[in-house]
Backbone bond lengths (Angstrom), bond angles and torsions (degrees), N, CA, C in turn:
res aa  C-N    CA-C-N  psi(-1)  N-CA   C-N-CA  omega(-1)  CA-C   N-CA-C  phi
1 X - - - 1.461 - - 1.516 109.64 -
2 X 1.274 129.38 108.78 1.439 121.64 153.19 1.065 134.51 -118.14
3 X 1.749 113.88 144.65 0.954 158.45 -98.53 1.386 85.68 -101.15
4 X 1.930 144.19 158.91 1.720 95.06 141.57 1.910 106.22 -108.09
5 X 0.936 79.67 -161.79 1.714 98.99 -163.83 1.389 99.82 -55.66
6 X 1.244 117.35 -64.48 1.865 114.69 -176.66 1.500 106.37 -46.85
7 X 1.048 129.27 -37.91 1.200 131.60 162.11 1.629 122.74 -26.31
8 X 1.228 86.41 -86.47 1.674 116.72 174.53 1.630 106.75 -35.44
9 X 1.378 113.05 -47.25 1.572 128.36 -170.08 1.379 90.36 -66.25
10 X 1.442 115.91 -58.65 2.063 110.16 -165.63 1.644 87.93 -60.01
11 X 0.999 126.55 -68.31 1.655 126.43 -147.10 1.491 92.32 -52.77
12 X 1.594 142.95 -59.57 0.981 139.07 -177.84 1.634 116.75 -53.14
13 X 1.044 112.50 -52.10 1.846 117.53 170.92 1.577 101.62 -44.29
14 X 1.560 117.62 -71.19 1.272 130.02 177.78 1.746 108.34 -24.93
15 X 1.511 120.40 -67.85 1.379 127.84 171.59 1.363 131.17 -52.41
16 X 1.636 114.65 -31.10 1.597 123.06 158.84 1.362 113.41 -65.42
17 X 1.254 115.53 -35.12 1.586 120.13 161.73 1.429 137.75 -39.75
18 X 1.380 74.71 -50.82 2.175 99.42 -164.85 2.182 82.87 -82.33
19 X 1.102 117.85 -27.97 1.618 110.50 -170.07 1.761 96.00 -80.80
20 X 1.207 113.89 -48.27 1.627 103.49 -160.85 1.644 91.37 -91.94
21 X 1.238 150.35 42.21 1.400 162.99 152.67 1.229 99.85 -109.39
22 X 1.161 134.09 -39.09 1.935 128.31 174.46 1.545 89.82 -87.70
23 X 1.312 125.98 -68.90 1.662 112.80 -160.95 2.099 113.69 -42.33
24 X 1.545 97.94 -30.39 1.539 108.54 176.82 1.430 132.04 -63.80
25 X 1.582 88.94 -26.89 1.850 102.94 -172.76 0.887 135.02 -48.61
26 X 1.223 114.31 144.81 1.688 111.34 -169.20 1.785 123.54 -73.09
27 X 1.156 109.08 97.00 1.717 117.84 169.50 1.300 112.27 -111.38
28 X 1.316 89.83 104.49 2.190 114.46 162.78 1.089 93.29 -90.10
29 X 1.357 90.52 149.13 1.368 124.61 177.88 2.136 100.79 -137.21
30 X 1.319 107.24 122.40 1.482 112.05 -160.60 1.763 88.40 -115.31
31 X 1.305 114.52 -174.14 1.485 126.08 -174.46 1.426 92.36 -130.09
32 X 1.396 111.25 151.41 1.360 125.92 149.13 1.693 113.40 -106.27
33 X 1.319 104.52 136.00 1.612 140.93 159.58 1.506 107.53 -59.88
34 X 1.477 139.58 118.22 1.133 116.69 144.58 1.611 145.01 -62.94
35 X 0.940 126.21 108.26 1.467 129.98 -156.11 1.873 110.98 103.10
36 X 1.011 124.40 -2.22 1.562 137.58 -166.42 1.188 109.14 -94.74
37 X 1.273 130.88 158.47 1.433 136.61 176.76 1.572 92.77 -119.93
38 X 1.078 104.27 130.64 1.483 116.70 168.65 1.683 124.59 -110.67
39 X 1.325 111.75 87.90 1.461 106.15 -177.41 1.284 108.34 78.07
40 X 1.529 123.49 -155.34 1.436 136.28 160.92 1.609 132.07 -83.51
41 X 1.578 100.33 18.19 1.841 101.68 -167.87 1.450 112.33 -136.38
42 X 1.352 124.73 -43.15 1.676 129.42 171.75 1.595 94.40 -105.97
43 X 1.385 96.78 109.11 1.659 129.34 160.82 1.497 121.63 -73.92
44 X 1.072 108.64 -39.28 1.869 131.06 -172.40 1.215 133.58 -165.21
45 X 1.213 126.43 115.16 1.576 122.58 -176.88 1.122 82.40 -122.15
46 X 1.505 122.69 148.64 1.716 131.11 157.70 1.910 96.04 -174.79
47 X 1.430 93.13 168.18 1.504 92.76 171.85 2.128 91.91 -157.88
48 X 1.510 88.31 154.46 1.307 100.16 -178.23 1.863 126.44 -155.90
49 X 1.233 128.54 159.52 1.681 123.16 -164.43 1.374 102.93 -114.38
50 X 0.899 130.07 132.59 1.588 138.61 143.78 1.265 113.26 -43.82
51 X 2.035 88.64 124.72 1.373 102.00 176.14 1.422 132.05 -52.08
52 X 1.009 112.88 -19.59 1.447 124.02 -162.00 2.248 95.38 -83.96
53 X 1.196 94.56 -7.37 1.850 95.33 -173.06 1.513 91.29 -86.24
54 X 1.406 130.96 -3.29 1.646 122.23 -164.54 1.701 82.44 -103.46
55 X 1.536 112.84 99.47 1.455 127.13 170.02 1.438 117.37 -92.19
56 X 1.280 111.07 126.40 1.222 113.98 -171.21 1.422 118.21 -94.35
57 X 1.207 132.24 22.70 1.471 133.94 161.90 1.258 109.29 -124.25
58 X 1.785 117.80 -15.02 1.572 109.28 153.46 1.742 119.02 -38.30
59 X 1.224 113.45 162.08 1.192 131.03 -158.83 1.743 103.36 -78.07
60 X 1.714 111.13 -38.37 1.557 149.43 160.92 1.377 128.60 -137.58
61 X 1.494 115.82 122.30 1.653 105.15 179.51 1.225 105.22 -91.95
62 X 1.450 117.20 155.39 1.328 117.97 -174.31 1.570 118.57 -57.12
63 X 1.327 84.75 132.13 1.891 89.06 165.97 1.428 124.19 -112.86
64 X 1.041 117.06 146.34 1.368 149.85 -165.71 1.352 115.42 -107.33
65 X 1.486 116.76 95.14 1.782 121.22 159.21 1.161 136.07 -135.14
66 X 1.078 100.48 83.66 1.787 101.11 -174.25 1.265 101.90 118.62
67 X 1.428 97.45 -124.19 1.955 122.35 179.46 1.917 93.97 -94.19
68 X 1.262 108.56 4.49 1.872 99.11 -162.26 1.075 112.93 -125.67
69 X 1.590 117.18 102.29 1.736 141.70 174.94 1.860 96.35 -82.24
70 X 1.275 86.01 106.61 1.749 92.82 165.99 1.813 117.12 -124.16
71 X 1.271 119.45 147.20 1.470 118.43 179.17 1.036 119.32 140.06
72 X 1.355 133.77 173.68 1.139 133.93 179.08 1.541 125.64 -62.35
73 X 1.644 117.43 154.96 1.650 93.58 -155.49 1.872 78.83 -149.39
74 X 1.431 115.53 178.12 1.615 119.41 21.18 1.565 91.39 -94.72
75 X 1.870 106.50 141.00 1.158 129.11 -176.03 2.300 90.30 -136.63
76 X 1.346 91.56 126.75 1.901 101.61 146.56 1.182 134.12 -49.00
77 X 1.639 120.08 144.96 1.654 99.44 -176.91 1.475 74.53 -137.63
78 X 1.650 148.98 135.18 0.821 130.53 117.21 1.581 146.27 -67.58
79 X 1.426 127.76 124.18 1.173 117.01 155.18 1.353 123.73 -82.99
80 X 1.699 107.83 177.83 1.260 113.77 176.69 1.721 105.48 -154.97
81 X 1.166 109.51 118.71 1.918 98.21 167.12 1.614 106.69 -111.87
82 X 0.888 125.69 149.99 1.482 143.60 144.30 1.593 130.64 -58.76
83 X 1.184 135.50 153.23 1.078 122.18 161.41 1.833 102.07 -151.85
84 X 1.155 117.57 171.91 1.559 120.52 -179.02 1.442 97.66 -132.43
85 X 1.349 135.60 10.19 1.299 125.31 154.82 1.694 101.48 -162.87
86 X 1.641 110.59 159.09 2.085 105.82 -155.28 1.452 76.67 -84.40
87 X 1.454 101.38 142.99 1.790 108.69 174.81 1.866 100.40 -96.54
88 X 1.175 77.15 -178.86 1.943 85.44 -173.34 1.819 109.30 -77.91
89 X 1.174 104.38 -27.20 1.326 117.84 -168.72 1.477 120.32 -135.74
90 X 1.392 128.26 118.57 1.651 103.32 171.18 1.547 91.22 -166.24
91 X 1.384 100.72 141.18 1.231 116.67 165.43 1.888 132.39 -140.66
92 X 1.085 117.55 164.23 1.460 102.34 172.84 1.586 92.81 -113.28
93 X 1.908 90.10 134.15 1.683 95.73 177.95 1.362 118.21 -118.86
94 X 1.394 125.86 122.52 1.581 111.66 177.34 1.538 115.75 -114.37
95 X 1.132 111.30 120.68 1.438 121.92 174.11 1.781 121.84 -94.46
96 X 1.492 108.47 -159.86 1.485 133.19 -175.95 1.946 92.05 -95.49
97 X 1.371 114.15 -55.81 0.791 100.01 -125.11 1.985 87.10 -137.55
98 X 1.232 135.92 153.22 1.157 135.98 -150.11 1.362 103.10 -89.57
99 X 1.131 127.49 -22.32 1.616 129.68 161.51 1.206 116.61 -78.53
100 X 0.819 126.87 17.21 1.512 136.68 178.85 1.576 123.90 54.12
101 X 0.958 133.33 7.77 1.119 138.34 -127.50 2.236 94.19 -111.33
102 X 1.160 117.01 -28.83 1.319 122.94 149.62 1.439 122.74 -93.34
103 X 1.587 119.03 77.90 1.260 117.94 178.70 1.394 128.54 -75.08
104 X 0.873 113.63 118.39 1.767 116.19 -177.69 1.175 126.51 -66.73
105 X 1.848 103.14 -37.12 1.427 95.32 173.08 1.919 93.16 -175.96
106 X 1.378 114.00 144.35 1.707 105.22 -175.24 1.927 88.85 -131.10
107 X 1.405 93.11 120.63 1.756 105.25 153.23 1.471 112.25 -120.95
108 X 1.776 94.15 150.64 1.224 113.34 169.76 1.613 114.09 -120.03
109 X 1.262 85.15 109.09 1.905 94.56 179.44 1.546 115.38 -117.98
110 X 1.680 119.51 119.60 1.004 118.92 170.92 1.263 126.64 -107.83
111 X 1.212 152.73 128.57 1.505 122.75 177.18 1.584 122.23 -71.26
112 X 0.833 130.32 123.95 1.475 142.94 150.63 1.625 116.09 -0.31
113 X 1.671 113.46 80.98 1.723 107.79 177.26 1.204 99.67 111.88
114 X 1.895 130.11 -27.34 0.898 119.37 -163.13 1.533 119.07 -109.07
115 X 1.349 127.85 -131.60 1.484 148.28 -176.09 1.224 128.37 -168.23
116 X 1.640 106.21 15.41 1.166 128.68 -173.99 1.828 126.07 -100.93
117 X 1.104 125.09 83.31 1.294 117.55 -167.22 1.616 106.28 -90.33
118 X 1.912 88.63 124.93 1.878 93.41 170.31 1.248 107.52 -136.89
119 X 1.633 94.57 150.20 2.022 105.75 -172.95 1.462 84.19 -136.40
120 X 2.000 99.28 128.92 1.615 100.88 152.15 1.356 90.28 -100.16
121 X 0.845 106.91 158.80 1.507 128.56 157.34 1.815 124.91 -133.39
122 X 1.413 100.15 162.90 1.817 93.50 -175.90 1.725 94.38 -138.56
123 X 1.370 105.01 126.86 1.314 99.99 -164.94 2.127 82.68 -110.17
124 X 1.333 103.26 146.59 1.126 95.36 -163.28 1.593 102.07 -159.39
125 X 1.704 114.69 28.68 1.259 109.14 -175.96 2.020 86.38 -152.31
126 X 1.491 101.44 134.84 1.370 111.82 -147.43 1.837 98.95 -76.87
127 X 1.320 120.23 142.03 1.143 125.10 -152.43 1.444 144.92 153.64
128 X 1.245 157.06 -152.73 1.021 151.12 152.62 1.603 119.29 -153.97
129 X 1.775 96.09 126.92 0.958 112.46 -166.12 1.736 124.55 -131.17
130 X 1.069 120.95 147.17 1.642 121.72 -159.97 1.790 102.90 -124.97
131 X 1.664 97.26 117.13 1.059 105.24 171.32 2.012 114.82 -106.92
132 X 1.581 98.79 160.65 1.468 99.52 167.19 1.060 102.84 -179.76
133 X 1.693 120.71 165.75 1.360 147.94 -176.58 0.849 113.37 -105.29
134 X 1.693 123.04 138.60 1.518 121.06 -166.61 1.402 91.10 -148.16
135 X 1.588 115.37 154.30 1.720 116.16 -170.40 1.487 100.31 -160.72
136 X 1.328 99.17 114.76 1.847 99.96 176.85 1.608 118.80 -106.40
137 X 1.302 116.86 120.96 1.664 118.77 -163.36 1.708 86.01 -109.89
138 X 1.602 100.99 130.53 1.350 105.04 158.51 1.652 125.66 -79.17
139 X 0.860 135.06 85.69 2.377 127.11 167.48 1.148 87.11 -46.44
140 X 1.188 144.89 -54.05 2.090 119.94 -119.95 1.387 91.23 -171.72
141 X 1.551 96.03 152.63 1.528 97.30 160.59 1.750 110.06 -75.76
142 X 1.522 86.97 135.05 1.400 103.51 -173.23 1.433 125.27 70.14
143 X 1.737 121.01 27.46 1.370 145.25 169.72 1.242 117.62 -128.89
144 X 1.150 122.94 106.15 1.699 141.55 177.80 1.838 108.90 -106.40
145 X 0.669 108.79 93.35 2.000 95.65 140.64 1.026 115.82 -81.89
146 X 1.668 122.12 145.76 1.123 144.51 -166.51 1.585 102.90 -121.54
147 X 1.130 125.88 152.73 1.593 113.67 177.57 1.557 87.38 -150.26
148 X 1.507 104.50 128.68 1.862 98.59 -177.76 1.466 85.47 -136.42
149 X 1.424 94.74 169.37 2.471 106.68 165.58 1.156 111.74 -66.71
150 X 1.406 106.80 105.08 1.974 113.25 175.86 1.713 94.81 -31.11
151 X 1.537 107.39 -62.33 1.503 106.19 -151.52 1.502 91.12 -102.72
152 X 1.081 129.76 131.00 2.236 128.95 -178.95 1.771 86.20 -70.85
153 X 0.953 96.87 150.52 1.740 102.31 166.38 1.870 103.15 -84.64
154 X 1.133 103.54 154.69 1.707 115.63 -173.98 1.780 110.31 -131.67
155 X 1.028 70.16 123.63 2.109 86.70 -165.92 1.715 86.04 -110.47
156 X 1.559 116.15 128.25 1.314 121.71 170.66 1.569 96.96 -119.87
157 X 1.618 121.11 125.25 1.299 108.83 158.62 1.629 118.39 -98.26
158 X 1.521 130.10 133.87 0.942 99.54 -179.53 1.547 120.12 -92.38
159 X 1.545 104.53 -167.53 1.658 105.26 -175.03 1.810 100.24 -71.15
160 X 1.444 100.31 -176.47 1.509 105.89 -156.02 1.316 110.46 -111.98
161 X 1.061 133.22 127.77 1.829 148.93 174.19 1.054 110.80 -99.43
162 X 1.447 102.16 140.00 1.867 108.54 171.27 1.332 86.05 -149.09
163 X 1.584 132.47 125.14 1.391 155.90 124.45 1.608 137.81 -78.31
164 X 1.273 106.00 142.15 1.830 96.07 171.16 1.071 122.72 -131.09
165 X 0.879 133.83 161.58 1.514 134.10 -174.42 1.532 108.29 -103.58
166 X 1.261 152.74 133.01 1.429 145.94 135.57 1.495 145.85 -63.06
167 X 1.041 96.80 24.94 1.478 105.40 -174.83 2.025 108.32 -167.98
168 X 1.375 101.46 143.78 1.050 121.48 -176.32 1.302 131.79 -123.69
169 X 1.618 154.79 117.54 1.147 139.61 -167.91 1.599 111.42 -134.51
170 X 1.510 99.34 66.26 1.732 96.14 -172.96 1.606 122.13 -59.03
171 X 1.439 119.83 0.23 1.833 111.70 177.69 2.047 94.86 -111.82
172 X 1.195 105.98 53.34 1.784 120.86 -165.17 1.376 85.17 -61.01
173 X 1.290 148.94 110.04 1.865 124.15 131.91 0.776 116.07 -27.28
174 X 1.243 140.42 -50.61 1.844 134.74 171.79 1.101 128.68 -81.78
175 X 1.462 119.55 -4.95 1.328 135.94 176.38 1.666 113.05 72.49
176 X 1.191 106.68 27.12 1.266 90.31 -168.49 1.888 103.34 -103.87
177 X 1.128 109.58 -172.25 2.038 81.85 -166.23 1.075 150.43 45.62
178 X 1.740 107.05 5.99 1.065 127.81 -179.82 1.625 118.86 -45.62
179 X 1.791 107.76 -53.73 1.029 97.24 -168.97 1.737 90.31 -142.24
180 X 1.656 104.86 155.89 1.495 121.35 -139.31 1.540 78.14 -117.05
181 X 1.726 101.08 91.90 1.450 118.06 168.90 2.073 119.70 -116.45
182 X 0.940 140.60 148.84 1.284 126.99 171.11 1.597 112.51 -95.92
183 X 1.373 114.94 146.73 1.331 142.18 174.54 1.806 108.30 -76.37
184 X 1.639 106.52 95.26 1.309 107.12 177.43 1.344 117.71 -123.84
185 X 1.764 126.60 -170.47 0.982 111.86 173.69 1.870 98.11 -163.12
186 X 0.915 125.94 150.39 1.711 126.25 -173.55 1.626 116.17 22.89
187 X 1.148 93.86 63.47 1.394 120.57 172.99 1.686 111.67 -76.80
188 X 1.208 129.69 104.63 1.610 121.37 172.67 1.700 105.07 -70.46
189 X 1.562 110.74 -52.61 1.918 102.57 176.62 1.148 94.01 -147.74
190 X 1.538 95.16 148.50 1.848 112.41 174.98 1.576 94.32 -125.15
191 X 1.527 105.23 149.96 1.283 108.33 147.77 1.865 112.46 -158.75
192 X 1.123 114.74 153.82 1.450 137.99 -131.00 1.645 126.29 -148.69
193 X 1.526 99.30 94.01 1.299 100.77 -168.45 1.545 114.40 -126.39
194 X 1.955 111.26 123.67 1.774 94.16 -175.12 1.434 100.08 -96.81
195 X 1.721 137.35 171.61 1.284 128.69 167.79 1.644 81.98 -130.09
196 X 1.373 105.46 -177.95 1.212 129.41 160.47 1.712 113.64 -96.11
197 X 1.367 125.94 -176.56 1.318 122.39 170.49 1.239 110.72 -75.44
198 X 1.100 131.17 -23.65 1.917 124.58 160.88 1.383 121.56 -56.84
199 X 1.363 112.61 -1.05 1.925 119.77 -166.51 1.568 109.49 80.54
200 X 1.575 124.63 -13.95 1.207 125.55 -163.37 2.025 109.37 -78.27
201 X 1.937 97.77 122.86 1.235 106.34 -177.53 1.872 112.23 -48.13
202 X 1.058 108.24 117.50 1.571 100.38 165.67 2.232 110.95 -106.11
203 X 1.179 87.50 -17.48 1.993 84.81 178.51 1.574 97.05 -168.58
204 X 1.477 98.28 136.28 1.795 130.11 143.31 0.706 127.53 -99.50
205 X 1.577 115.75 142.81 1.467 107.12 158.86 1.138 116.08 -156.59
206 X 1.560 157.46 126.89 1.500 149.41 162.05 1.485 125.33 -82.07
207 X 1.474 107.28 24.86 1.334 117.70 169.83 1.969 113.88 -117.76
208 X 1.153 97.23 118.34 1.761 98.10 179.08 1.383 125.10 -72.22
209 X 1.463 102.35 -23.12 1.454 113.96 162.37 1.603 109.76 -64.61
210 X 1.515 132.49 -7.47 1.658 107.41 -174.07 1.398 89.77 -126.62
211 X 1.507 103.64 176.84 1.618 100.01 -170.49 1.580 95.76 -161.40
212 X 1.126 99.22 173.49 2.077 108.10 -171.94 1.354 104.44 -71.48
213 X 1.277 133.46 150.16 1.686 123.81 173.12 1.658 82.06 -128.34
214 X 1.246 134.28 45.06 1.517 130.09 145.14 1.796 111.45 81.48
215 X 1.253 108.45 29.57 1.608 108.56 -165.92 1.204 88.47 -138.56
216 X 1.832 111.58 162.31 0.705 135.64 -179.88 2.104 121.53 -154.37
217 X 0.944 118.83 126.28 1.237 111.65 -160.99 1.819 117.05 62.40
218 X 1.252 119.03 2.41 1.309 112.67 -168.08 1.366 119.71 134.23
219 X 1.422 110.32 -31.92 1.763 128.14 -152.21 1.530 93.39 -131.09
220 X 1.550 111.44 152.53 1.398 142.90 164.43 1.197 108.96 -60.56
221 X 1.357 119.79 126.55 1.436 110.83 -169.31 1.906 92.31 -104.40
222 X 1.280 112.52 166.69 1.485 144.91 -165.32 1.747 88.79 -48.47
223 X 1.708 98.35 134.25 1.844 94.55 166.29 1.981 101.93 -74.53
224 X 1.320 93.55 147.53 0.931 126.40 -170.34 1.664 151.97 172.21
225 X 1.166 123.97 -157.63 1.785 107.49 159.16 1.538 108.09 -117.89
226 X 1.386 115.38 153.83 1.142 144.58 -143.44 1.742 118.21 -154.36
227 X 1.131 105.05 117.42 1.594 108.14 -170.67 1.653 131.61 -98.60
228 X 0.991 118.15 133.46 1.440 121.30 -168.09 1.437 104.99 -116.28
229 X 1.631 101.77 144.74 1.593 100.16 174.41 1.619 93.54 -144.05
230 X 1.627 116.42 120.69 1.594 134.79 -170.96 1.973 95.43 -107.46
231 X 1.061 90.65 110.82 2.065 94.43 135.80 1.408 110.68 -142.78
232 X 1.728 95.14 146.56 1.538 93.18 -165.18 2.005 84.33 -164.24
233 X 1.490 109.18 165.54 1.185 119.09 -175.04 1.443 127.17 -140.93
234 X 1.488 118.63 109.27 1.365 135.04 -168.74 1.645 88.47 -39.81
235 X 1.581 114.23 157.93 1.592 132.17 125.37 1.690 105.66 -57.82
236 X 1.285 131.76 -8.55 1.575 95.04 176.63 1.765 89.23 -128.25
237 X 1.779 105.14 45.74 1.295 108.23 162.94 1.486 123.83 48.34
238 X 1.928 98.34 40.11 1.561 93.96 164.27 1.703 91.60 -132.10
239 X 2.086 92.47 139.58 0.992 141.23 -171.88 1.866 101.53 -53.19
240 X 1.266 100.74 123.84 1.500 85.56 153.45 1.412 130.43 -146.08
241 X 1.321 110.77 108.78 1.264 107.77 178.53 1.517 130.47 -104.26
242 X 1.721 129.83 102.59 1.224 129.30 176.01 1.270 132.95 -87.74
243 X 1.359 130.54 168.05 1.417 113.53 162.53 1.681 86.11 -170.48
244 X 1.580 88.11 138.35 1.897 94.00 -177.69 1.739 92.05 -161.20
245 X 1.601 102.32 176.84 1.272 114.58 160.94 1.781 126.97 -95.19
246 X 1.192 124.62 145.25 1.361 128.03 176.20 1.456 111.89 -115.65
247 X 1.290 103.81 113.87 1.741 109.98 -179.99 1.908 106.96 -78.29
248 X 1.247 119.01 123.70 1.173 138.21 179.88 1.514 104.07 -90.34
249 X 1.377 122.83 110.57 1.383 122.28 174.58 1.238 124.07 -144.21
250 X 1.648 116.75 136.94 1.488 123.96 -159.85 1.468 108.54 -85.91
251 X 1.453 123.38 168.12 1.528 113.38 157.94 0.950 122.34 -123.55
252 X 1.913 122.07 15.67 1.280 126.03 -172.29 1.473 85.36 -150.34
253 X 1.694 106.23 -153.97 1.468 126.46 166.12 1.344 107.48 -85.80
254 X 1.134 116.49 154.99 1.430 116.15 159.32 2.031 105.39 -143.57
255 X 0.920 110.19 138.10 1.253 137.79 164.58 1.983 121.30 -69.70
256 X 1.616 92.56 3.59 1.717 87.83 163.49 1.561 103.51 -138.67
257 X 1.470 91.27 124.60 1.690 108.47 -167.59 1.410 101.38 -122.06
């Protein structure tokens, strides 16, 4: 069967039509407010850390301003968005860089029944990094709203510290020197071993947050010196290996020898 030519011409016009009527369509793209309701679809965007991550023998506990988690890490950030109806599209995206345009990594997490999207995350490599939520609702063929984080949230980790102290005074009246801990900060792994001058283990530990309080089996061991041996590893992947002595010293009598 053929077709004739005027034909061919409408059907082809007709199809450049139907293409530059989709290429034209209307796609908004809106902002989200943290704490803001936007329209009928983003209810809540916010993100926030557990108190218990603000360490107090870190070097800095994380601070919190705004959209901007800065401090020593690896520390969690949870977000959370809301929604009041499931959109077609949504993800949480974290990049390099605030335009998004070096993405590090995009999840989509919904809960089960709900409209509730949550991401922990553990940022744990020293740096700065920009998170946000993005949600695409179809109206129409060839009509999208977009709803993204006016402001990306900004996670700074900083570079990594390891300090020691030399001296210890576990019967402190003031308590201070009590216990023979080091001053760190974005630590990926520590680990932590004291001996006595015989080589004999008296404490481990792979946590930088805890530290020796000068006992052993129960009891205060003898004033004296005392040996430490540290390896442990920055978030911005510097090595650390220590080893020194710790002087153990009383300020009264004590009755465990």
């Amino acid at each position: 069967m053929r077709i004739p030519f005027t034909n061919i011409v409408a059907i082809a016009s007709l199809l450049i039509l139907v293409a530059f009527c989709f290429d034209t369509a209307s796609a908004r793209t809106r902002h989200l407010t943290r704490y803001q309701a936007a329209d009928d679809y983003i209810l809540l965007d916010t993100a926030y850390i557990d108190e218990m991550q603000h360490i107090d023998n870190q070097a800095d506990s994380v601070v919190v301003s705004g959209h901007a988690f800065k401090g020593p890490g690896p520390f969690t950030v949870h977000f959370e968005a809301e929604m009041s109806r499931k959109p077609d599209y949504f993800a949480w995206e974290i990049a390099e860089d605030s335009k998004f345009q070096m993405l590090i990594d995009r999840f989509r997490t919904l809960e089960y029944d709900s409209l509730t999207s949550r991401l922990d995350y553990e940022f744990s490599e020293q740096g700065s990094f920009y998170v946000r939520f993005t949600a695409d609702f179809y109206e129409s063929v060839g009509d999208t709203t977009t709803y993204e984080t006016e402001e990306p949230y900004e996670i700074t980790i900083s570079t990594s510290l390891l300090e020691v102290p030399n001296l210890i005074t576990p019967d402190s009246p003031s308590g201070s020197n009590q216990v023979f801990k080091v001053k760190y900060q974005s630590l990926r792994s520590f680990e932590m071993w004291i001996y006595n001058r015989w080589g004999q283990e008296l404490f481990h530990t792979t946590d930088p947050s805890e530290g020796w309080d000068g006992k052993h089996n129960g009891s205060t061991v003898p004033t004296g010196a005392y040996y430490y041996v540290i390896k442990a590893m920055g978030t911005d992947d510097q090595k650390y290996s220590k080893k020194g002595a710790i002087n153990v010293l009383k300020t009264k009598n004590s009755s465990n020898h």
